[in-house]
C-alpha positions in Angstrom: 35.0 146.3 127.3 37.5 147.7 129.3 38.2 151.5 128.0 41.9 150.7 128.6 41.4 147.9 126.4 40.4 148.7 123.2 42.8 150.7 121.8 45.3 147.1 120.1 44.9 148.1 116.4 48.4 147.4 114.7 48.9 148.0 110.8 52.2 147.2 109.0 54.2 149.9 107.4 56.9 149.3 105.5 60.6 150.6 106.4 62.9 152.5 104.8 66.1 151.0 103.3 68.5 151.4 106.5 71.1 149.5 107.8 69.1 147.7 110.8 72.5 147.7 112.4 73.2 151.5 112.7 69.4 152.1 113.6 69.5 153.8 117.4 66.9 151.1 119.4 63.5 151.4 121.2 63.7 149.0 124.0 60.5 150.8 125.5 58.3 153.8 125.2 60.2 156.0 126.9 63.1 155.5 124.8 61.0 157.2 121.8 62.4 161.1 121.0 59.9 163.3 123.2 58.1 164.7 120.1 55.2 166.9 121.1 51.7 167.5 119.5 49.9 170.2 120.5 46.5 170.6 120.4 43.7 173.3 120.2 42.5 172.4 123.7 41.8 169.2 126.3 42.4 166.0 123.8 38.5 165.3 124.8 37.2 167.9 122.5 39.9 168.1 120.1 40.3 164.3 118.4 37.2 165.6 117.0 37.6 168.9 115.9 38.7 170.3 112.1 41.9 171.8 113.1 42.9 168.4 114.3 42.0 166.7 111.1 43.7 168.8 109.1 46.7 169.6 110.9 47.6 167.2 113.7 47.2 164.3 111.6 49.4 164.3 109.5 52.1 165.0 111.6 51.1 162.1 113.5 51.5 159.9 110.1 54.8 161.6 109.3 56.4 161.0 112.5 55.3 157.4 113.3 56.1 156.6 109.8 60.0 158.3 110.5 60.0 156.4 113.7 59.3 152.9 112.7 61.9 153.8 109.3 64.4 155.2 111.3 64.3 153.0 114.3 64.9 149.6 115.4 61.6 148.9 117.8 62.5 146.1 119.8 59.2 146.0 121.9 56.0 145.1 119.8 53.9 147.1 122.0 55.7 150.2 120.6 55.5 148.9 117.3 51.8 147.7 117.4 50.5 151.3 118.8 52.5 153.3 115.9 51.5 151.1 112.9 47.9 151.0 114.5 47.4 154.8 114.2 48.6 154.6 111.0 45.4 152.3 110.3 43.2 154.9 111.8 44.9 157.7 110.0 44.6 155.5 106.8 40.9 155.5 107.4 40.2 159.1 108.6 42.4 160.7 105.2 40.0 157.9 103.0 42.9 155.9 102.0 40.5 152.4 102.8 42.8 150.4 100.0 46.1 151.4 102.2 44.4 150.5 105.6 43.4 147.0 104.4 46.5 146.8 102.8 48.1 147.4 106.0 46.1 145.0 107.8 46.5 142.1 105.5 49.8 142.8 105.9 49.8 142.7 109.6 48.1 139.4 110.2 50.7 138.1 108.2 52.6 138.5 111.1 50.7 138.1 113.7 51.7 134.9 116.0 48.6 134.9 117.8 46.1 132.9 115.5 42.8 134.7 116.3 44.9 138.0 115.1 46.3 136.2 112.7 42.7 135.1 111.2 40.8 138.4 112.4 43.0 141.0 113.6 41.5 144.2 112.8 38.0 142.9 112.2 36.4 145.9 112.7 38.7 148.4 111.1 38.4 145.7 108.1 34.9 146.5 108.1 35.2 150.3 107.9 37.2 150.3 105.0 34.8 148.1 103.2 32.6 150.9 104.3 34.0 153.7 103.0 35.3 151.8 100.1 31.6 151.1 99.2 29.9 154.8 99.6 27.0 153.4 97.6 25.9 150.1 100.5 28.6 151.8 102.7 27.2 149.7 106.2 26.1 146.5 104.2 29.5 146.5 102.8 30.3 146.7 106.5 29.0 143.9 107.3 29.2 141.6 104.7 33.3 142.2 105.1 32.5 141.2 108.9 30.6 137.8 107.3 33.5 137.0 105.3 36.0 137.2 107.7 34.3 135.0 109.9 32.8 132.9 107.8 35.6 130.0 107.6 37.1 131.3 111.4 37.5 128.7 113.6 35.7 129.4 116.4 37.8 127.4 119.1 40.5 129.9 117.9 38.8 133.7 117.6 35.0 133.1 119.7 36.9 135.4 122.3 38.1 137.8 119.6 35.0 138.0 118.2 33.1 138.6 121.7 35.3 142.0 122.0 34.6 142.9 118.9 30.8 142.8 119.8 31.1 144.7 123.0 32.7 147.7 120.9 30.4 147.6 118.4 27.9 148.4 121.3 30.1 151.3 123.2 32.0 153.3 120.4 30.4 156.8 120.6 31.8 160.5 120.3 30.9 160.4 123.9 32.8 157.6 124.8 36.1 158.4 123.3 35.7 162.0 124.9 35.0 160.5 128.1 37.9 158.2 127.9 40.3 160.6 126.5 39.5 162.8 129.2 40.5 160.4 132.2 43.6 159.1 130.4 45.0 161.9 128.4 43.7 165.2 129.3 45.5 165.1 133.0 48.9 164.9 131.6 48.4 167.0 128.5 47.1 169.8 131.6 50.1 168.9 133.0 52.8 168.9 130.0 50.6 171.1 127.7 51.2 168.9 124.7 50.6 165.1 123.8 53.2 162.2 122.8 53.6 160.3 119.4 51.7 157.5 121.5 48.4 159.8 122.8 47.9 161.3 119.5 47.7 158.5 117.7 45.3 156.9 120.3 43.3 160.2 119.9 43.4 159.3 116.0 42.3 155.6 116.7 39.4 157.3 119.1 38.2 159.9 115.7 38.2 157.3 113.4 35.9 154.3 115.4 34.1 157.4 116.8 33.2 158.7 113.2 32.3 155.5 111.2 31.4 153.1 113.7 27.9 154.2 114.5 26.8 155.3 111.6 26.8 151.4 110.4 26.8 149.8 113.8 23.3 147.9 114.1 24.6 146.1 110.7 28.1 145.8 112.3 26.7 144.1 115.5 24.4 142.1 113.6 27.0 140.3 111.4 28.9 140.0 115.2 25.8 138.2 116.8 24.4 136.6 113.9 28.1 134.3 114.3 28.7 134.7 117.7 25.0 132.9 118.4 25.1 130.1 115.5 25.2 127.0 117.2 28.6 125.9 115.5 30.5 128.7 117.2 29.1 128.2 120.8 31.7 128.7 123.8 34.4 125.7 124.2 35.2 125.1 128.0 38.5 122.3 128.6 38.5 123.9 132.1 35.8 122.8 133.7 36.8 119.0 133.1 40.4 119.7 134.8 39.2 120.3 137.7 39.6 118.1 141.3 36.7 116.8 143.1 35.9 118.9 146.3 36.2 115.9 148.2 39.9 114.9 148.0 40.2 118.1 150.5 37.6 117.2 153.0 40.3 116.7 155.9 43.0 118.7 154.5 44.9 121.1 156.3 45.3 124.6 155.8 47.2 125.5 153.3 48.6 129.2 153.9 48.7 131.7 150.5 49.6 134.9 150.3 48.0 137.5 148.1 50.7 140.6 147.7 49.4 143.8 146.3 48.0 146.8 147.9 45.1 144.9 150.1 41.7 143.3 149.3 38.4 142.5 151.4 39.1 140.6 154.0 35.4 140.2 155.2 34.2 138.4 152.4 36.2 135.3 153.3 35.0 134.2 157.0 37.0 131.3 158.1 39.6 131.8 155.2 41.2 134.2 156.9 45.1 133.0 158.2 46.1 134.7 161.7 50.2 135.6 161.8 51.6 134.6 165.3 53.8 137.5 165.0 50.5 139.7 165.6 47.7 138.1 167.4 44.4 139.2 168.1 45.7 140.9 171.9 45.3 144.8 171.5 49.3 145.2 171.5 51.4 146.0 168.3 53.8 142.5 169.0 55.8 143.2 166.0 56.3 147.0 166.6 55.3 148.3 162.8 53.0 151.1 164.2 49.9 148.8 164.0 48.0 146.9 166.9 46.7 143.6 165.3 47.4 143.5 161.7 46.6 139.8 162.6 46.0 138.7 158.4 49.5 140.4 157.5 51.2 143.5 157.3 49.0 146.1 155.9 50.2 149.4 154.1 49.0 152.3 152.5 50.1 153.1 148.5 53.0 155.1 149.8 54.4 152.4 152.2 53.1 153.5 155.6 51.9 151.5 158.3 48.1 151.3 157.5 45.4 149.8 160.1 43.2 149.3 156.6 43.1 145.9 155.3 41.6 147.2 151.9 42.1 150.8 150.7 39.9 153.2 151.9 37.6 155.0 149.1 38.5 158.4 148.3 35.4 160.6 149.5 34.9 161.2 145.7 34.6 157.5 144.8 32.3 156.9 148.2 30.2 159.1 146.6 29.1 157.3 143.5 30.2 153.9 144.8 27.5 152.4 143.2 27.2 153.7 140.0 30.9 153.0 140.0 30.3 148.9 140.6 27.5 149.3 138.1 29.9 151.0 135.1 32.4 148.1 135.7 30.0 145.2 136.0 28.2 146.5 132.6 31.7 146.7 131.4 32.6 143.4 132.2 29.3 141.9 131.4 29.4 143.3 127.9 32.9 141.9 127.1 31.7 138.7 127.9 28.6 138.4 125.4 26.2 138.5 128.7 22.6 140.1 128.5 22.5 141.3 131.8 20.8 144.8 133.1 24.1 146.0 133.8 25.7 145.4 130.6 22.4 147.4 128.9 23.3 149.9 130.8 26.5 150.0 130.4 25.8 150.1 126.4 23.4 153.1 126.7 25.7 155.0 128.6 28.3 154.9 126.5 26.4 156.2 123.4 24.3 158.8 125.6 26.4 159.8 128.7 28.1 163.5 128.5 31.5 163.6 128.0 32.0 164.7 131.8 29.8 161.9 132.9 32.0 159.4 130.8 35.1 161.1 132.0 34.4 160.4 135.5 33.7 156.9 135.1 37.3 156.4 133.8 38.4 158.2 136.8 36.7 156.2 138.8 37.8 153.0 137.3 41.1 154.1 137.9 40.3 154.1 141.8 38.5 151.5 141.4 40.7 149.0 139.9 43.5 150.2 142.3 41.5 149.0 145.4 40.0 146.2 143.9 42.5 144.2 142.4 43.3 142.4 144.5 39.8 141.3 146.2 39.6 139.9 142.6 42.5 137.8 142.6 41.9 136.6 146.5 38.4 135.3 145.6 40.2 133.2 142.7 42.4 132.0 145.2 40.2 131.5 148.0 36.3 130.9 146.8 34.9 127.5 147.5 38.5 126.2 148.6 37.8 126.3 152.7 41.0 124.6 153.3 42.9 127.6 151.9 44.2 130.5 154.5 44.7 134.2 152.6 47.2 135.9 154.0 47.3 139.6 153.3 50.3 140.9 152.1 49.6 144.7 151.4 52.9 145.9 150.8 52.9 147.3 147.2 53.5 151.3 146.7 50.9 151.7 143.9 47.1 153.2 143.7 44.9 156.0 143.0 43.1 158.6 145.7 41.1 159.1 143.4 43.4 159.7 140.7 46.8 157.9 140.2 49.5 158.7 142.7 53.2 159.0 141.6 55.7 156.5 143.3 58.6 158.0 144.2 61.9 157.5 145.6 61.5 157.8 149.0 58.3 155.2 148.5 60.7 152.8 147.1 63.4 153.5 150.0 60.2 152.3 152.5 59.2 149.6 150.0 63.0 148.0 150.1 62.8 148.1 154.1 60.2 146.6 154.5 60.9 143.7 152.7 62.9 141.9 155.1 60.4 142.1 157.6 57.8 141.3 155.5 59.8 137.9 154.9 60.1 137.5 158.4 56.4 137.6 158.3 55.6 135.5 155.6 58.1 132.7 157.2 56.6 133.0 160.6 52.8 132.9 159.4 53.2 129.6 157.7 53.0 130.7 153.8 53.6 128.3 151.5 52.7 129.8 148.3 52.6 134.0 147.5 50.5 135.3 144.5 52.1 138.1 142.6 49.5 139.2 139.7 51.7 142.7 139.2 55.3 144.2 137.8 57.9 146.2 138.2 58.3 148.2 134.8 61.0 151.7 134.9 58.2 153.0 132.0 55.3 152.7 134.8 57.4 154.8 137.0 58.3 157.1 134.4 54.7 157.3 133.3 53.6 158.3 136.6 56.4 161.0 137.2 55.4 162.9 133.9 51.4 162.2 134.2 51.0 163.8 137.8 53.4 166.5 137.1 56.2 164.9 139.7 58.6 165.4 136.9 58.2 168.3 134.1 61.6 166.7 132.6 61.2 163.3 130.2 64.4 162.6 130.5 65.0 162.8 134.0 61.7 161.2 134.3 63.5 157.9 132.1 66.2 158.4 134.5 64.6 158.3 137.8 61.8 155.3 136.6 65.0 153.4 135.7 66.3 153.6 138.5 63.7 153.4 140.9 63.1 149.8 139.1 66.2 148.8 139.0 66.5 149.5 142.8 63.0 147.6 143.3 64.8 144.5 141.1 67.2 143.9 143.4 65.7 143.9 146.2 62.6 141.6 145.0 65.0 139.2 144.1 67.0 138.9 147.0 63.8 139.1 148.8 62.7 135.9 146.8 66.1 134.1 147.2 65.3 135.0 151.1 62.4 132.6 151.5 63.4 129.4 149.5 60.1 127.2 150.7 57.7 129.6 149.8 56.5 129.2 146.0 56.0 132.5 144.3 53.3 132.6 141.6 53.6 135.1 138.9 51.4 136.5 136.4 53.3 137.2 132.9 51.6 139.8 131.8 49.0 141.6 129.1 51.5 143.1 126.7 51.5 139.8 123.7 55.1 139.9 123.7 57.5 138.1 125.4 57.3 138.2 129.3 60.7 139.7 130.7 62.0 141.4 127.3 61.9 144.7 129.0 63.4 143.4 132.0 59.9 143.1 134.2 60.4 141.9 137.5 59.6 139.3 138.9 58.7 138.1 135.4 62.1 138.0 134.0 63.6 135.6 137.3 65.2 133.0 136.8 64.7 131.2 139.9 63.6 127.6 141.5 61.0 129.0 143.6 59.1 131.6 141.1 56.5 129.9 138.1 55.6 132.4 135.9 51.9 132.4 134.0 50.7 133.0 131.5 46.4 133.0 130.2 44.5 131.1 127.9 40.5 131.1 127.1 38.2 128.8 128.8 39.4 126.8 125.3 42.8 126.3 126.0 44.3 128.5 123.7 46.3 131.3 124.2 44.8 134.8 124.8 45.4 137.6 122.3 46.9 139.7 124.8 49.1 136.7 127.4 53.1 137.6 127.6 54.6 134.6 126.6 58.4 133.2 125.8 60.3 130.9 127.9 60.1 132.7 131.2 56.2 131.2 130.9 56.6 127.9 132.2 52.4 127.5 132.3 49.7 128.7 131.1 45.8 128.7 133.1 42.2 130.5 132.0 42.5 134.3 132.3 39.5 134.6 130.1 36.1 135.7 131.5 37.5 134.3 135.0 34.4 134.7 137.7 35.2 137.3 140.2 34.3 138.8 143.8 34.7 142.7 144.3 34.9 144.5 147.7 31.5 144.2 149.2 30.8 140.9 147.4 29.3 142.0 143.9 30.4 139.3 141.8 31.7 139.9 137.7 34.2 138.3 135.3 37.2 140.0 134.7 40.3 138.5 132.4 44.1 139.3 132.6 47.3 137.0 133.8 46.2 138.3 137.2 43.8 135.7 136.8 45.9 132.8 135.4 48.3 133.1 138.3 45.9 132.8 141.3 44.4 129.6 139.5 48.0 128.5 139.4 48.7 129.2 142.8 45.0 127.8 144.3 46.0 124.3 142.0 49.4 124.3 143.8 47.6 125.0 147.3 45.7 121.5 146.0 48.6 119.6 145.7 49.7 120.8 149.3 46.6 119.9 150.3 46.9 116.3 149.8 51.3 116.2 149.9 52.5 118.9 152.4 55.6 118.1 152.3 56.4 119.1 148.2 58.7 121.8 147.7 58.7 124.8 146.0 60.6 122.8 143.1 58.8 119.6 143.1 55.0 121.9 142.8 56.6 123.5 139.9 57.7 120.1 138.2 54.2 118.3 139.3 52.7 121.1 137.6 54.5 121.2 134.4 54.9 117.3 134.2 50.7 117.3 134.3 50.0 120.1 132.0 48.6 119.1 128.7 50.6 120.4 125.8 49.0 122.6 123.2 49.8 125.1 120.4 53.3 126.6 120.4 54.4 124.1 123.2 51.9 125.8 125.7 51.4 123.8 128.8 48.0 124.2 130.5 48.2 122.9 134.0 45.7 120.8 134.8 44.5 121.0 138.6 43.1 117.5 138.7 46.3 115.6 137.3 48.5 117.5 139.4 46.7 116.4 143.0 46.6 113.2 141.7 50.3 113.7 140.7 51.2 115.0 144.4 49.1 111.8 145.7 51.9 109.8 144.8 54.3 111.9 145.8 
């Protein structure tokens, strides 16, 4: 699985007896007090070491216990990270009654209902393990049997899958490698970890220690359920989809993909051509570049770029390769697949140095930045040859090879650019823009503090604020700016409501924006989709097949995904209607969508051409 994704484990603790009205509120991460933990050296060798068992952890248990008491946490992301360390810590002080306590307790709460049913499942197991120091791993297991033995599988299959792919990856080695590409630059940087990193590191020590030891009968129980004919894959997808044909002698429909560039040479024929800047050798629209003829292109700090797709740092060109390996093996593990890649993958993990492992999250870092969006184009774009990609590369984020701060005089380029690039996007013909991103004040903040831009938290909070809120305003007047274009949104990965900590574009209220959010191939709702009433749809961002840069092709799951199937079914209905507005895609697509658990509507493609038909 992705490194950066296995880290949800939430645990309930109860709160102290005060007045929830006089609490001071946690609207966001960076609004937690700036406690520090140090350590005795890099976080990669220290989750593991005595000193941090003895001494760290418990101040990591007394503070997030004082922070969810004293506080009123208004985003359950905050609240999910502090009551999952406490899980961990639970587990490494041998308190297994309290950490299945904790988790009953929690899926109580859950609303997702494969969290609700199996949130936790491996944690479960581990304190049936060391509750049972007699048949510690066959306790293990059996507790994984019982959970899943009256699960439905339509509900927690993809659960259940992610589970699996852990139980094959958690290592010593693989917690030190991916502590050391996501928490040892900043804590160089700051000399100290957050409430938030230490009690990752806590959540790494504790799967690290008691995962392996049991894991063959941990995977087992996993495979043993995973395989059984009864709990096979559901797909309601497949049947949703229009027949090629209806788009035989359609034409082009135009779609922008805006982010920070993808591959244009692995869509021949796809490719849209901007009047404002055709293929003559002259720079017609006076940017700095001769024939940016697919869209403006950009580098991550808002210059003028002749690269349609970032250019690999020298350090990534060098180990290219095993870089597409790591991630396809990633991928290919999440997803229950027995391919070369995904042994591999599994065998590093457990074997790999901590160095080794550390560069491979660096490199993933890179490598997501400048792949991205390939991934999302190909969604878009593959097997549709009456869609045009336009390139929109005009988004001030990436990695070279490490992250790069944005900073305020990236933004100041970012907000001029804008009305050119909806002169642009006007003038080429775009009907519909994909937009599988956000603006967040925390990312900025994030950035400032992790690459040392800042020293200061909170001028760090006060900068990312405003940064975003600068970036807010102008992507909305931007969108009010080009009223027949329909821009597709993805809601987001966080399982809380999209637009509660005032995400742009997610939290727009506007006629030409749909924002979406992901379901499995079953048509349920993903345990990590945004969700609320800014999510007027939902589409697949499970598993969704994928092209990278160069053509390798892998699965990959986010909203990222869910919006460009959104935006490819609305370049269907263009297909067939040209004429429907921005409006009238966004009603055709909600009026067609089948409805499902909590009032979820999951668009479906074939209805909504057949919709547009008559329209």
């Amino acid at each position: 699985m992705k490194r950066w994704g296995v880290l949800a484990l939430f645990a309930a603790v109860a709160a102290g007896a005060v007045d929830a009205k006089t609490q001071p509120v946690i609207h966001a991460p960076s609004d937690l007090p700036d406690t520090r933990f140090v350590l005795s050296g890099p976080a990669s060798e220290a989750f593991m070491s005595p000193t941090f068992l003895r001494d760290t952890v418990p101040a990591l248990r007394q503070e997030a216990e004082r922070l969810l008491a004293t506080y009123r946490i208004e985003d359950p992301a905050v609240t999910q990270r502090l009551r999952g360390g406490l899980i961990s810590i639970a587990i490494l002080q041998g308190r297994p009654a309290d950490a299945r306590r904790l988790i009953a307790e929690q899926r109580a709460l859950e609303i997702k209902p494969q969290l609700k049913a199996i949130g936790f499942l491996t944690s479960d197991a581990i304190a049936a393990e060391l509750a049972s120091p007699d048949r510690p791993c066959a306790a293990a297991g059996d507790q994984i049997a019982a959970l899943l033995k009256n699960a439905d599988p339509i509900v927690v299959r993809d659960e259940v899958l992610v589970r699996y792919a852990r139980s094959q990856t958690d290592s010593v080695g693989f917690y030190a490698g991916t502590a050391g590409g996501m928490i040892d630059p900043e804590q160089k940087v700051r000399g100290s970890v957050d409430i938030l990193q230490g009690l990752l590191l806590a959540t790494f020590r504790a799967q690290a220690t008691y995962m392996p030891p049991c894991r063959a009968q941990i995977a087992t129980a996993l495979k043993t359920w995973l395989d059984a004919p009864a709990n096979l894959p559901v797909d309601v997808w497949r049947a949703r989809l229009p027949r090629p044909e209806l788009f035989a002698t359609s034409k082009p429909v135009t779609v922008a993909i805006w982010e920070s560039g993808f591959d244009t040479s692995l869509f021949p024929g796809q490719m849209a051509v901007d009047p404002a800047e055709p293929l003559d050798g002259k720079d017609n629209d006076g940017n700095g570049i001769v024939d940016d003829v697919n869209g403006p292109t950009y580098d991550y700090n808002i210059r003028p770029t002749q690269a349609a797709l970032p250019v690999a740092s020298p350090w990534l060109a060098a180990r290219l390769g095993l870089q597409m390996a790591v991630e396809k093996g990633q991928l290919d593990l999440n997803y229950g697949a027995d391919t070369p890649e995904a042994r591999f993958f599994a065998l590093r993990a457990r074997e790999a140095s901590t160095q080794e492992q550390t560069d491979d999250v660096r490199g993933e870092t890179e490598f997501m930045a400048r792949t991205h969006a390939t991934w999302v184009a190909s969604v878009v774009a593959d097997d549709a040859p009456f869609i045009r990609l336009y390139n929109a590369n005009v988004y001030p984020y990436g990695a070279n090879p490490d992250a790069m701060p944005v900073l305020e005089a990236d933004i100041d380029r970012w907000i001029a650019a804008m009305p050119r690039l909806a002169s642009r996007l006007k003038g080429g013909g775009v009907r519909i823009v994909n937009m599988s991103w956000e603006i967040k004040a925390d990312e900025f903040t994030d950035l400032l503090l992790s690459t040392g831009a800042e020293a200061d938290a909170d001028k760090a909070k006060l900068r990312g604020e405003a940064m975003a809120s600068r970036m807010r305003a102008a992507l909305w007047a931007f969108i009010q700016s080009c009223p027949d274009i329909l821009f597709v949104a993805s809601a987001g990965n966080a399982n809380q409501l999209a637009g509660a900590t005032d995400a742009s574009p997610q939290s727009f209220d506007l006629p030409n924006i749909l924002v979406v959010g992901a379901t499995g191939m079953n048509g349920r709702p993903t345990s990590f989709t945004s969700f609320g009433k800014f999510v007027k749809v939902y589409a697949p961002g499970e598993g969704i097949t994928v092209r990278a840069p160069g053509g390798m092709v892998m699965r990959a799951s986010g909203t990222s995904f869910s919006a460009p199937l959104t935006a490819r079914a609305a370049a269907q209905m263009l297909a067939v209607c040209p004429g429907l507005t921005p409006s009238q895609l966004i009603a055709g697509l909600i009026a067609t969508a089948s409805v499902g658990e909590g009032d979820l509507k999951l668009i479906d493609p074939s209805r909504a051409v057949a919709w547009a038909t008559e329209h």
